[in-house]
C-alpha positions in Angstrom: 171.9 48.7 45.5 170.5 49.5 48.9 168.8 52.7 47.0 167.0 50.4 44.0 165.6 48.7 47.7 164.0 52.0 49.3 162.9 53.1 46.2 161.1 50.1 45.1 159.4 50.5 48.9 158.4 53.5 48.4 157.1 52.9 45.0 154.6 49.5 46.2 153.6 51.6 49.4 153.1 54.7 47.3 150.3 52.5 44.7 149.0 51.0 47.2 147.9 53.9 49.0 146.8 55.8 45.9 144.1 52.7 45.1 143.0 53.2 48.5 142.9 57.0 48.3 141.0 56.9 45.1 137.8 55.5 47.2 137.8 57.9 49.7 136.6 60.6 47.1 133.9 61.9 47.7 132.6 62.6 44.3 131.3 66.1 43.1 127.9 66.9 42.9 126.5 67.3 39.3 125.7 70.7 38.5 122.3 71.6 38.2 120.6 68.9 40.5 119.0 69.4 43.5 119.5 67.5 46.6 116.4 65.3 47.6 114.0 66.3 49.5 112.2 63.8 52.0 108.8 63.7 54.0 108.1 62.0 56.6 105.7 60.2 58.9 105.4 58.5 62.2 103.0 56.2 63.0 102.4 54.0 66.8 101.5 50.2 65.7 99.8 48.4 68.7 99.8 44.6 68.6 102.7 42.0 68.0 105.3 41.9 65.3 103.1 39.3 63.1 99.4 41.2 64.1 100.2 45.1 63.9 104.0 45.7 62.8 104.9 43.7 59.7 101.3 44.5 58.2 101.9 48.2 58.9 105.3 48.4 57.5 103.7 46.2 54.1 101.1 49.0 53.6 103.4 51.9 54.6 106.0 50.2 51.9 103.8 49.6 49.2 103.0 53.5 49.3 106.7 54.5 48.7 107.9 55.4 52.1 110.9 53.6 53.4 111.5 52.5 57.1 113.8 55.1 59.0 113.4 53.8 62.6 111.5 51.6 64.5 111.3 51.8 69.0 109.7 50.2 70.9 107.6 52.7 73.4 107.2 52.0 77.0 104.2 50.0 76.7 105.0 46.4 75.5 102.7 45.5 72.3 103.3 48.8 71.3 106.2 50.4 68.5 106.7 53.8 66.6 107.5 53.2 63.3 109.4 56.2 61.2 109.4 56.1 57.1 110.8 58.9 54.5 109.7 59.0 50.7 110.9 61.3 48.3 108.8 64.6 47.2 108.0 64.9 43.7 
């Protein structure tokens, strides 16, 4: 009896660990694709968020390239914006 115990451990343990298992995975790459390759800009933006920044990162957005990273520089009304977009 004490065996139909362990083994029914072992067995919830054992599923349990395999669903979690399953989506580590990292799945294969297809065959025949390429990875993606990326451009990318920087661009300094002077002004506040409302004046220089969020207009900046509207136009930079509505020509495909997305934000990457954003830092503020060492002057105060100033940041450097980063964005990537796919090549064709």
């Amino acid at each position: 009896m004490k065996h139909n115990g362990i083994i029914a451990i072992v067995f919830v343990v054992g599923c349990a660990t395999g669903g979690v298992a399953a989506q580590l995975v990292v799945p294969p790459v297809r065959a025949g694709t390429a990875p993606t390759r990326w451009e990318y800009q920087c661009a300094l933006v002077e002004g506040s968020e409302s004046t220089g920044v969020t207009p900046t990162l509207n136009k930079l957005g509505a020509q495909g390239w997305e934000l990457v990273s954003m830092t503020p520089t060492q002057y105060r009304q100033e940041m450097m914006v980063c964005g990537k977009r796919a090549l064709p």
